[in-house]
C-alpha atoms as an extended CHARMM CRD file, in Angstrom:
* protein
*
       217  EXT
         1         1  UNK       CA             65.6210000000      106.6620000000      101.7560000000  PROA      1               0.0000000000
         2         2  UNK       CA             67.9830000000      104.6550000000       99.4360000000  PROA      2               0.0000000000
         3         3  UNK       CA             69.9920000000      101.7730000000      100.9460000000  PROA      3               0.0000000000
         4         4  UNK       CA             73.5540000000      101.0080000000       99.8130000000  PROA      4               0.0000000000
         5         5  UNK       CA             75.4800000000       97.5260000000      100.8080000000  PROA      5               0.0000000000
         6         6  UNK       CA             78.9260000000       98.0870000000      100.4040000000  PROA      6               0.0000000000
         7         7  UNK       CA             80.5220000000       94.3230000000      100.0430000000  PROA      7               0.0000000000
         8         8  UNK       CA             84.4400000000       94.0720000000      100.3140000000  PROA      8               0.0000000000
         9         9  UNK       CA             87.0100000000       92.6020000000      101.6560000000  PROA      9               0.0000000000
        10        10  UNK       CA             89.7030000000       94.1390000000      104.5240000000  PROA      10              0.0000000000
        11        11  UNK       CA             89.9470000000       97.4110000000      102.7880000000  PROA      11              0.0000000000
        12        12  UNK       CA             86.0900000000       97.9650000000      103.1270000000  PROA      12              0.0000000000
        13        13  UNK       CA             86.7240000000       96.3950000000      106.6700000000  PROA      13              0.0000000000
        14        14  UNK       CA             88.8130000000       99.3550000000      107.6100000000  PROA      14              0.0000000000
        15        15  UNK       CA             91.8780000000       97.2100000000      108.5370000000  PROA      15              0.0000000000
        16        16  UNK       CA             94.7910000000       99.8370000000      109.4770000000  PROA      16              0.0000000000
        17        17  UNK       CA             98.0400000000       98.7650000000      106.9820000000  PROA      17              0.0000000000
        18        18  UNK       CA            100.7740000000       97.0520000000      109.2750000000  PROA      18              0.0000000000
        19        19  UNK       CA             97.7190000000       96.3010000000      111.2850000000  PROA      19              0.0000000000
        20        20  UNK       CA             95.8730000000       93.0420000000      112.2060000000  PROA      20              0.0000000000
        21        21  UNK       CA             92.0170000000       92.8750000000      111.5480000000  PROA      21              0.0000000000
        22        22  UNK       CA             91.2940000000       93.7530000000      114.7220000000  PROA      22              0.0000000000
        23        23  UNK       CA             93.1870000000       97.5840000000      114.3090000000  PROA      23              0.0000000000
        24        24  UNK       CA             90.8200000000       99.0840000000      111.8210000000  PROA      24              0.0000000000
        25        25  UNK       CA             89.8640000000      103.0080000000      111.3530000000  PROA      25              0.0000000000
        26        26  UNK       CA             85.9860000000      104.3290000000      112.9200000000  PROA      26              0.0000000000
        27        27  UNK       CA             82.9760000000      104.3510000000      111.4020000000  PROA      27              0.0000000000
        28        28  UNK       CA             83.3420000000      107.9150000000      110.4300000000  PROA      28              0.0000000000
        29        29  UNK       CA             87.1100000000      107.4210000000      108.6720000000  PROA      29              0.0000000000
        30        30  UNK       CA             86.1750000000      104.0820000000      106.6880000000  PROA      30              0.0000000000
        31        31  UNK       CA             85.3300000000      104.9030000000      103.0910000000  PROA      31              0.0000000000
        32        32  UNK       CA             81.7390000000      103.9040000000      103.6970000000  PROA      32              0.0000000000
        33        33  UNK       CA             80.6550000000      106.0530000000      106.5300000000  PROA      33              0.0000000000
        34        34  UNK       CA             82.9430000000      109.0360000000      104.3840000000  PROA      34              0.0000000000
        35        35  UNK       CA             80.1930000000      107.8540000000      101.2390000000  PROA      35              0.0000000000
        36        36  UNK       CA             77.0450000000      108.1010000000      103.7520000000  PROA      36              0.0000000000
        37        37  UNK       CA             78.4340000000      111.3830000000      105.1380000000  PROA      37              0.0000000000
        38        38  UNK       CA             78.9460000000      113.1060000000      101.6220000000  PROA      38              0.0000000000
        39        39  UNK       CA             75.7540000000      111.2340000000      100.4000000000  PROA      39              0.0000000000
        40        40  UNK       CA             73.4060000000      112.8580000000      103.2820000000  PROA      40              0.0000000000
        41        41  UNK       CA             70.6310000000      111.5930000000      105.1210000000  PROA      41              0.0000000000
        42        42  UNK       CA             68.6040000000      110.0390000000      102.7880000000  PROA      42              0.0000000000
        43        43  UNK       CA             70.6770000000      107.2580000000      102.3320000000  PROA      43              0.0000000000
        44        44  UNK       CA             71.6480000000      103.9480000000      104.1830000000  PROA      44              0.0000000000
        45        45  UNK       CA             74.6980000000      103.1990000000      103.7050000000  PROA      45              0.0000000000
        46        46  UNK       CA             75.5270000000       99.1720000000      105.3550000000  PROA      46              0.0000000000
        47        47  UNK       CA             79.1870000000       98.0170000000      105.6200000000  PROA      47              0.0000000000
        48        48  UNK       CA             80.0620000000       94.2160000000      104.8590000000  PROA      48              0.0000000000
        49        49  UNK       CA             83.2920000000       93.6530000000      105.1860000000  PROA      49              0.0000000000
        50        50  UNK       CA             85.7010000000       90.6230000000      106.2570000000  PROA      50              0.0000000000
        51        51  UNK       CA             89.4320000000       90.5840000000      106.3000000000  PROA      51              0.0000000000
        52        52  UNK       CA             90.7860000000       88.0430000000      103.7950000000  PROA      52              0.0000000000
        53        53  UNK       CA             87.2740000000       87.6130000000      101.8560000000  PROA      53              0.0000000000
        54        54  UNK       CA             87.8490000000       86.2790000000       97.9450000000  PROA      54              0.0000000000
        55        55  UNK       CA             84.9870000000       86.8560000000       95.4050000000  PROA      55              0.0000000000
        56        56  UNK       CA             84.1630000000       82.9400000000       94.9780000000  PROA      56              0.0000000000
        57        57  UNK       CA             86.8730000000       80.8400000000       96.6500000000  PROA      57              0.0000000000
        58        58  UNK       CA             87.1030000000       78.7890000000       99.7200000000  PROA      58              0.0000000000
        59        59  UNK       CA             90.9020000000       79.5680000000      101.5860000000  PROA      59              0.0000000000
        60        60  UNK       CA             92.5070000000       76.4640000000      102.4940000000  PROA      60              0.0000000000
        61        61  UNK       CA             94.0600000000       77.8010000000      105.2460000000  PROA      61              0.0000000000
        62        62  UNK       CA             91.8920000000       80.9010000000      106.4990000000  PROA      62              0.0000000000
        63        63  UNK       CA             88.3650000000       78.8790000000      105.9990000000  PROA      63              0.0000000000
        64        64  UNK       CA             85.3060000000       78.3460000000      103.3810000000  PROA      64              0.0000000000
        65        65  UNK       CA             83.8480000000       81.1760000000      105.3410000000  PROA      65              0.0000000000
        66        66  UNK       CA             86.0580000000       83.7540000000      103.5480000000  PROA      66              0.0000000000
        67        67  UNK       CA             84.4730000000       82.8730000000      100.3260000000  PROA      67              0.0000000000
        68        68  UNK       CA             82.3000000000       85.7400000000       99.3360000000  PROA      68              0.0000000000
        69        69  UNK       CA             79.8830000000       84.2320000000       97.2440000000  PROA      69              0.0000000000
        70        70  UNK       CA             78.6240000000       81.8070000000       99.9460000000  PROA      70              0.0000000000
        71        71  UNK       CA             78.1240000000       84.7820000000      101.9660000000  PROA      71              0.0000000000
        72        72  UNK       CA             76.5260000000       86.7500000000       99.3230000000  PROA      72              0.0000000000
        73        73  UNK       CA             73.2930000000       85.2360000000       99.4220000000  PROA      73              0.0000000000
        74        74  UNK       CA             72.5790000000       85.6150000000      103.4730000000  PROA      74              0.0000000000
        75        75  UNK       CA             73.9460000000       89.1550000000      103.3750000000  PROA      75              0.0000000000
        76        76  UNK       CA             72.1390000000       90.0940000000      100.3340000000  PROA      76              0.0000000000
        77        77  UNK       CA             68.8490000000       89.0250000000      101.6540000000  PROA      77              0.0000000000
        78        78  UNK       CA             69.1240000000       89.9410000000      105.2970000000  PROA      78              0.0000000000
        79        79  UNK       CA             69.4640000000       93.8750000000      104.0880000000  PROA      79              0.0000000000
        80        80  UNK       CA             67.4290000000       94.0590000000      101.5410000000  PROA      80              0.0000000000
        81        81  UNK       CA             65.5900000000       96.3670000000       99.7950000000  PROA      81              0.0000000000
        82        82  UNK       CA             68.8020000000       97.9840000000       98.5010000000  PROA      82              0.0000000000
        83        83  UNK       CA             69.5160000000       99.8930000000       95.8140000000  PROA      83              0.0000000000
        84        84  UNK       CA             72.8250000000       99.9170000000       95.0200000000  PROA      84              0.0000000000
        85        85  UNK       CA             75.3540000000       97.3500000000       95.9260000000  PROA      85              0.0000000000
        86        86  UNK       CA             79.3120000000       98.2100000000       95.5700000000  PROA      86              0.0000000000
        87        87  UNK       CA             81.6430000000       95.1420000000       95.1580000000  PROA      87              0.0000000000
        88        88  UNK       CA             84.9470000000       95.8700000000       95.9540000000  PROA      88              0.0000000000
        89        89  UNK       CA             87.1460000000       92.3790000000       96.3280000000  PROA      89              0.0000000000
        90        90  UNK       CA             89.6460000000       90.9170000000       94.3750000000  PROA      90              0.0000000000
        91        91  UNK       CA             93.3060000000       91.3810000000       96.4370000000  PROA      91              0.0000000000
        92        92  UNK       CA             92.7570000000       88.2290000000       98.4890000000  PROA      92              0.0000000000
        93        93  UNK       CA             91.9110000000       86.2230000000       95.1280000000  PROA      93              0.0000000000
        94        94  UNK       CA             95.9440000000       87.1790000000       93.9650000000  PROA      94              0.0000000000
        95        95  UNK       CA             97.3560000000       85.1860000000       96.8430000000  PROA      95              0.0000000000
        96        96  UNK       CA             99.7930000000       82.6080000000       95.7410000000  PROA      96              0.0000000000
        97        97  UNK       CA             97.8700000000       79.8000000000       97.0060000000  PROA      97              0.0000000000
        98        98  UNK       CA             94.8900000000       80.6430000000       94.6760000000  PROA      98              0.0000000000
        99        99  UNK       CA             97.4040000000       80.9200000000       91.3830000000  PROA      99              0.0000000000
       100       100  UNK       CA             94.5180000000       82.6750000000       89.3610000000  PROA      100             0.0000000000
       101       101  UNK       CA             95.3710000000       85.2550000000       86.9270000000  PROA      101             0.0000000000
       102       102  UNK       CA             93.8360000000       89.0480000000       86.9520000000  PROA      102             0.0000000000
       103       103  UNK       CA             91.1690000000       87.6980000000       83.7960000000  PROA      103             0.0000000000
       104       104  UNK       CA             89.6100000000       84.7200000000       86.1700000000  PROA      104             0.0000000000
       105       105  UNK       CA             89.6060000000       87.0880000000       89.0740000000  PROA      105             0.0000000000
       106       106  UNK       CA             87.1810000000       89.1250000000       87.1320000000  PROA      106             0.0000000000
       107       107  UNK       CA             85.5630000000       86.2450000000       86.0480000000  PROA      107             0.0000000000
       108       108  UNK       CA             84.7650000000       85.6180000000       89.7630000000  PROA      108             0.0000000000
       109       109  UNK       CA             83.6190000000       88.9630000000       90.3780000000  PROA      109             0.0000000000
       110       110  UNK       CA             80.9060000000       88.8980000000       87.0770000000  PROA      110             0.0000000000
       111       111  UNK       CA             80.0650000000       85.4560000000       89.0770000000  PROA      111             0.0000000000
       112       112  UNK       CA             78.7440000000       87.6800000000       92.2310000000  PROA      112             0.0000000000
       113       113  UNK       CA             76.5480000000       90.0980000000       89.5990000000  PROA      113             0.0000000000
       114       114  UNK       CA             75.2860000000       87.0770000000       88.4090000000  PROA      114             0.0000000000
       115       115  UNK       CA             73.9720000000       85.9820000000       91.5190000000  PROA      115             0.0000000000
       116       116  UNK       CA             72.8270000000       89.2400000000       92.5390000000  PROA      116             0.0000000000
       117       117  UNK       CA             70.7030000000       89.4620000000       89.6200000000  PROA      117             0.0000000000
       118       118  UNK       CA             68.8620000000       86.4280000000       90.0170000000  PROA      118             0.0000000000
       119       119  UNK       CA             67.9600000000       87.7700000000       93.9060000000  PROA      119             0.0000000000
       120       120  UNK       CA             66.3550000000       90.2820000000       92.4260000000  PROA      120             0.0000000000
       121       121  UNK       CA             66.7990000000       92.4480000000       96.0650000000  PROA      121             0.0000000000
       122       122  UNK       CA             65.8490000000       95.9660000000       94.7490000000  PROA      122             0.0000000000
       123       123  UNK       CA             62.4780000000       97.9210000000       94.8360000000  PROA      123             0.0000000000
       124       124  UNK       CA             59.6930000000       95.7550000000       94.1180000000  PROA      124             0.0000000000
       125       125  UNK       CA             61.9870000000       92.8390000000       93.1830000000  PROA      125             0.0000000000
       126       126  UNK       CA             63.8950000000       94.9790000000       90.7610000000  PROA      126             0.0000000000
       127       127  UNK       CA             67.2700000000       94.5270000000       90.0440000000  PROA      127             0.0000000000
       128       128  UNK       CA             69.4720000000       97.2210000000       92.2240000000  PROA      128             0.0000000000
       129       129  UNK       CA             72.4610000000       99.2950000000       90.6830000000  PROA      129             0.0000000000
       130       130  UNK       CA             75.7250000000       97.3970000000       90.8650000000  PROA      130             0.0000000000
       131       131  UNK       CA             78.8340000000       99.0280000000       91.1100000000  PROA      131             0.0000000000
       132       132  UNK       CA             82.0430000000       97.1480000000       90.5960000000  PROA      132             0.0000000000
       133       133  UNK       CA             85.1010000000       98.7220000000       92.4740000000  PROA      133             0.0000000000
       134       134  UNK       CA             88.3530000000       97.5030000000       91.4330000000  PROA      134             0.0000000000
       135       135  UNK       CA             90.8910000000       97.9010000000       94.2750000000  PROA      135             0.0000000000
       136       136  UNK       CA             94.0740000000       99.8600000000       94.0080000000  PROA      136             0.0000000000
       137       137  UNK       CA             96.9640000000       98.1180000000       92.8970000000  PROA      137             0.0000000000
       138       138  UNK       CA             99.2370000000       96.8490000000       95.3160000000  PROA      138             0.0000000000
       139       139  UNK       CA            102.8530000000       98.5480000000       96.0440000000  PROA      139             0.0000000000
       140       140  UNK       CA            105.7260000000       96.4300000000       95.1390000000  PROA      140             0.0000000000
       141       141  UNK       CA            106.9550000000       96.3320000000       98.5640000000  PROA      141             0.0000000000
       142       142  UNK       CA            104.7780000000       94.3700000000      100.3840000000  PROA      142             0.0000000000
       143       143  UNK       CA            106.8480000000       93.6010000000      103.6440000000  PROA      143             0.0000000000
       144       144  UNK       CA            106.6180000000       90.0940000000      104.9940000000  PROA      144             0.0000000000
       145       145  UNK       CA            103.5090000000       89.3960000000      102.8920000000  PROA      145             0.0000000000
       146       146  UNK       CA            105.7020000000       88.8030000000       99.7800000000  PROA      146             0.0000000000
       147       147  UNK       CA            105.8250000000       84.8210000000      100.2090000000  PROA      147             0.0000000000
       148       148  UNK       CA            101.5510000000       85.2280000000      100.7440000000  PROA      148             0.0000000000
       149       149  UNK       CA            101.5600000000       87.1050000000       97.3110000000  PROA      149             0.0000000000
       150       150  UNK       CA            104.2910000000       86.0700000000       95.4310000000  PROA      150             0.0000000000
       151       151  UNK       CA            103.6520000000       87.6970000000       91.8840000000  PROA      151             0.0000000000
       152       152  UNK       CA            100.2770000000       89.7810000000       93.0560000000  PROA      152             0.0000000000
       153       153  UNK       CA            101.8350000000       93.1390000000       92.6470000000  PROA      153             0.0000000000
       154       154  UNK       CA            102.1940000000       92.6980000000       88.5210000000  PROA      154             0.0000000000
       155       155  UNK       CA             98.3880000000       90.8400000000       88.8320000000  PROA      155             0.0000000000
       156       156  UNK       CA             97.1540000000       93.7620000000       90.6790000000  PROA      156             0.0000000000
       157       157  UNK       CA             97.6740000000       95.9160000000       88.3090000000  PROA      157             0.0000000000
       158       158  UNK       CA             95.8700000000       93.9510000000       85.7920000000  PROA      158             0.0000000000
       159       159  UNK       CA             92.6270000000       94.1900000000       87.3550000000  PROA      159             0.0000000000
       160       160  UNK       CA             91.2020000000       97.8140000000       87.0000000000  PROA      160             0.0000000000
       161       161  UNK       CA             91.4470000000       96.4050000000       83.0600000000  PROA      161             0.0000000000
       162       162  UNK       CA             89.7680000000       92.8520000000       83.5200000000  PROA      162             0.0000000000
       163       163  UNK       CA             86.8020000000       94.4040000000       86.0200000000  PROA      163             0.0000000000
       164       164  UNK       CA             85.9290000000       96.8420000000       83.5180000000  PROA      164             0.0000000000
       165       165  UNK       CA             85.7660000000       94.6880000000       80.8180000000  PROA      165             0.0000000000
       166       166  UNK       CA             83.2730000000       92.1670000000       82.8490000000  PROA      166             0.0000000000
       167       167  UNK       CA             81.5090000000       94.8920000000       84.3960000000  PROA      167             0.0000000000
       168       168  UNK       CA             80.7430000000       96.3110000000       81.0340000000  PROA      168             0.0000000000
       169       169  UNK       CA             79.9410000000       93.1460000000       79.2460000000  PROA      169             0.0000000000
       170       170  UNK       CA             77.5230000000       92.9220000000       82.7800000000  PROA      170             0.0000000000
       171       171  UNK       CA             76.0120000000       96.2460000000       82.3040000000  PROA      171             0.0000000000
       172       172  UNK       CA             76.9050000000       97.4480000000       85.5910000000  PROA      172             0.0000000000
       173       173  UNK       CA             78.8380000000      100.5190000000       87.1470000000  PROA      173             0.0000000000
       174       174  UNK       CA             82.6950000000      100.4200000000       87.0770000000  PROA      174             0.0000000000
       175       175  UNK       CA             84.7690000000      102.5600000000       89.3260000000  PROA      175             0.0000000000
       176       176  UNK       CA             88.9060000000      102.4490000000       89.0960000000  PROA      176             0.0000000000
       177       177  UNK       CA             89.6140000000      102.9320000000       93.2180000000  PROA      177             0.0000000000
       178       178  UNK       CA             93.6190000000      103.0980000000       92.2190000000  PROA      178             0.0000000000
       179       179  UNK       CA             92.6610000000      106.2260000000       90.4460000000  PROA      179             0.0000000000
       180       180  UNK       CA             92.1340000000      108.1240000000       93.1840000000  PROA      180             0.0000000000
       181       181  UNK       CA             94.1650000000      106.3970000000       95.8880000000  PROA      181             0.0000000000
       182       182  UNK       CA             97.2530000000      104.3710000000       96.6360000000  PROA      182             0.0000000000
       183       183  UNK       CA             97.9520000000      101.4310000000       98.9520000000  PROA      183             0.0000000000
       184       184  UNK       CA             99.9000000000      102.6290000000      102.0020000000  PROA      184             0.0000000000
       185       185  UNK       CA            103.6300000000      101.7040000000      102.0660000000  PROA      185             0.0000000000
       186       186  UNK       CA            103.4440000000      100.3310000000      105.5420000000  PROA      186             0.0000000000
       187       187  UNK       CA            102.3710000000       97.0030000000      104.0390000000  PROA      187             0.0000000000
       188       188  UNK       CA            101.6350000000       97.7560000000      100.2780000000  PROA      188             0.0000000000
       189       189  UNK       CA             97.8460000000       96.5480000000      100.1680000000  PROA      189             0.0000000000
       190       190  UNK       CA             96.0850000000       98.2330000000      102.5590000000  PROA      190             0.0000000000
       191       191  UNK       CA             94.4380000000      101.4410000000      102.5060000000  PROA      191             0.0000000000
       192       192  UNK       CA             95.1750000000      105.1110000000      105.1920000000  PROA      192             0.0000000000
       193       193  UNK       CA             92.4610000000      106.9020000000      106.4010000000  PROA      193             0.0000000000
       194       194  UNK       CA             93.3910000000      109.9090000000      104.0750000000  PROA      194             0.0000000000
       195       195  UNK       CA             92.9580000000      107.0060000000      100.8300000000  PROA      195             0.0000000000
       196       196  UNK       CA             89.4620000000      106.5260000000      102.6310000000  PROA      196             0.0000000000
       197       197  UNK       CA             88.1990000000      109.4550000000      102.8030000000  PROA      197             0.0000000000
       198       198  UNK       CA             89.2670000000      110.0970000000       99.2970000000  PROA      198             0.0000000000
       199       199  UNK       CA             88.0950000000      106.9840000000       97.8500000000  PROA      199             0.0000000000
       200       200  UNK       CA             84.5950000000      107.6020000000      100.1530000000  PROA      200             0.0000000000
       201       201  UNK       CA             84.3130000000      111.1800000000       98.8610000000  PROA      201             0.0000000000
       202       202  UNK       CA             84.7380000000      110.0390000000       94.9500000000  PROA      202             0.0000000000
       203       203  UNK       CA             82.1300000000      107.2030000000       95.2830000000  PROA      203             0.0000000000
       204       204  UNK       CA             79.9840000000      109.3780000000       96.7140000000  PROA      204             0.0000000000
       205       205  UNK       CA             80.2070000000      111.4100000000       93.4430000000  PROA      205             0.0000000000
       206       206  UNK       CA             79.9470000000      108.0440000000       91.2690000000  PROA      206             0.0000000000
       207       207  UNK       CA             76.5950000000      106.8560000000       93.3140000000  PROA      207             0.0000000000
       208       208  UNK       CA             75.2510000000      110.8100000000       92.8550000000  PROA      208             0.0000000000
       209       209  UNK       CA             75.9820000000      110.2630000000       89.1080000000  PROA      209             0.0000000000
       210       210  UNK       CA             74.0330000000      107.2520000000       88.8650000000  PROA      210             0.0000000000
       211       211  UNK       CA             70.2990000000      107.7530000000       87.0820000000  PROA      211             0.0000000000
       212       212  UNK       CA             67.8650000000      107.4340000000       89.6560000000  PROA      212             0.0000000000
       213       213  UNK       CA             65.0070000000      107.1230000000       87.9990000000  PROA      213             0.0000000000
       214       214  UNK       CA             62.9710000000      104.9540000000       90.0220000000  PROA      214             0.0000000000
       215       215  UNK       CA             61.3190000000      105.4200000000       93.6560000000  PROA      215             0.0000000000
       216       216  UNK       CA             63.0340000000      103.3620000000       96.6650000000  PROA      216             0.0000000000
       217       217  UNK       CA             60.1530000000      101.8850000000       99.0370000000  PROA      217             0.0000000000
């Protein structure tokens, strides 16, 4: 059996759009358990993820704790062995309070490979498959959020670009999640169930693609 950590922010979470973190889809409609389901039974698929996480920056206002790289570490080493981790952050990092451009978001994501490296949590202290997920771009109507993300939407687009470029330079999977799905108009940054089960049903097809060439213990 191969075991996946998926590590993301609300849209990994589930959180339902014009929702609060506490309305989020089931286990089954989340893009995760739609991966696991296409993937089969010998996999593991483990969900990690937190409403307003960033890829490697304390929020002022909704706490250090939403800094993913802190986190990274503990969660890493609490599931391992894995074999594939998928990132998928990088909304939260666009906030207005933040002021970081699409390039240093990406910057902060090849940060988190970095780091995941040097854990070394795959088979026999191997380095595991890394999969970079940029998230869909956000609509340009995002509803009372606008003062929260005040330029994002132009950003967001930016980042499918950026993470590619890092993940490549990193020598680690890339997937474009905006070119399957779309944020839901409701708030503009949040994915439907129908975006998760499409986005679950095309990484299933990206982790399938993979070359697994090596036994899982």
């Amino acid at each position: 059996m191969r075991s996946i950590l998926c590590f993301g922010d609300s849209n990994t979470h589930g959180q339902v759009p014009g929702g609060t973190p506490l309305q989020r889809y089931g286990p089954a409609q989340r893009w995760p358990g739609v991966m696991w389901r296409e993937l089969g039974p010998n996999w593991h698929v483990i969900e990690e993820g937190l409403s307003g996480r960033t890829t490697v920056r304390d929020d002022p206002i909704e706490g250090a704790h939403k800094n993913g790289r802190s986190y990274l570490t503990p969660c890493v080493q609490s599931h391992m062995i894995l074999d594939l981790i998928i990132i998928m952050l990088g909304t939260n990092d666009l906030k207005a309070r933040f002021n970081q451009p699409a390039s240093e978001v990406a910057m902060g994501i090849g940060c988190l490979i970095h780091d995941i490296k040097e854990l070394t949590p795959g088979p026999q202290g191997t380095v595991p498959e890394i999969m970079v997920v940029s998230p869909p771009p956000m609509l340009d109507d995002i509803k009372e959020w606008e003062p929260i993300f005040s330029g994002a939407q132009r950003k967001s687009r930016e980042l499918a670009l950026q993470f590619e470029i890092i993940a490549d330079s990193l020598e680690v999977h890339f997937f474009d999640a905006g070119s399957v799905v779309e944020c839901d108009p409701l708030d503009g940054f949040h994915i439907n169930d129908r975006a998760h089960e499409a986005l679950g049903v095309a990484l299933a097809q990206e982790v399938e693609a993979i070359g697994w060439t090596r036994d899982s213990e």
